[in-house]
N, C-alpha and C positions, 0 to 999 in steps of 0.2 A: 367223368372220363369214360365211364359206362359204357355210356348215352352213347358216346362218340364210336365207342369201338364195335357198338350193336349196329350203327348208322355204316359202318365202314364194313363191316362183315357182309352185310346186307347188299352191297353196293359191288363188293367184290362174285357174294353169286351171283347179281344178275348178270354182272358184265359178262363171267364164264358162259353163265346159259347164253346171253346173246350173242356171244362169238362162234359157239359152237352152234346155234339157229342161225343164224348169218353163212357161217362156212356151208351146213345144208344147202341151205335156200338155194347160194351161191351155183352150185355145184349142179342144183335140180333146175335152176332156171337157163343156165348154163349148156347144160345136157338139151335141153327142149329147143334152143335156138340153133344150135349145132345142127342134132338132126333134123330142124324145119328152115334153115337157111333163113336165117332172121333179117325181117325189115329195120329199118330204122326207130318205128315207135316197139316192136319190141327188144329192141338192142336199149331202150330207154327205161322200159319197165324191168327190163332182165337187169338192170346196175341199179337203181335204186328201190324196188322192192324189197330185195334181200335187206338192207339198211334197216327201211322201215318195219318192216316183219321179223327182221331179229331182236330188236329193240323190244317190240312188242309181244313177243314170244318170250324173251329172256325172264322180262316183266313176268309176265302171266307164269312160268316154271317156276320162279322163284315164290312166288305165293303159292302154288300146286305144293311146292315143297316146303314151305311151313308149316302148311295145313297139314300135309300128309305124317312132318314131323310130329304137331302135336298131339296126332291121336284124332283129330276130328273129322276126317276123312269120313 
């Protein structure tokens, strides 16, 4: 049952990090189309970047922050 609660803890920071990367992203990609009157391929990149790159940010903070936890920074 551990196992599971480590697995589910785990699971829970990354979604945090990647929601709060994703609202970023969101907001920076957002911003940049706005003030450049965005085309159609970056009105493309500007909605699923953020997805991708939060996902893979959440990812990557969440191991920054284990590591950082255990001291082997």
């Amino acid at each position: 049952m551990s196992r599971l609660k480590d697995v589910g803890a785990a699971a829970g920071l990354i979604a945090i990090f990647a929601m709060a990367s994703f609202g970023i992203l969101k907001l920076l990609f957002g911003t940049v189309c706005w003030i450049t009157s965005h085309d159609p391929v970056e009105a493309a990149v500007g909605s699923i970047a953020p997805v991708v790159f939060g996902g893979l940010i959440g990812v990557e903070a969440y191991r920054w922050f284990k590591t950082w936890r255990s001291g082997d920074l």
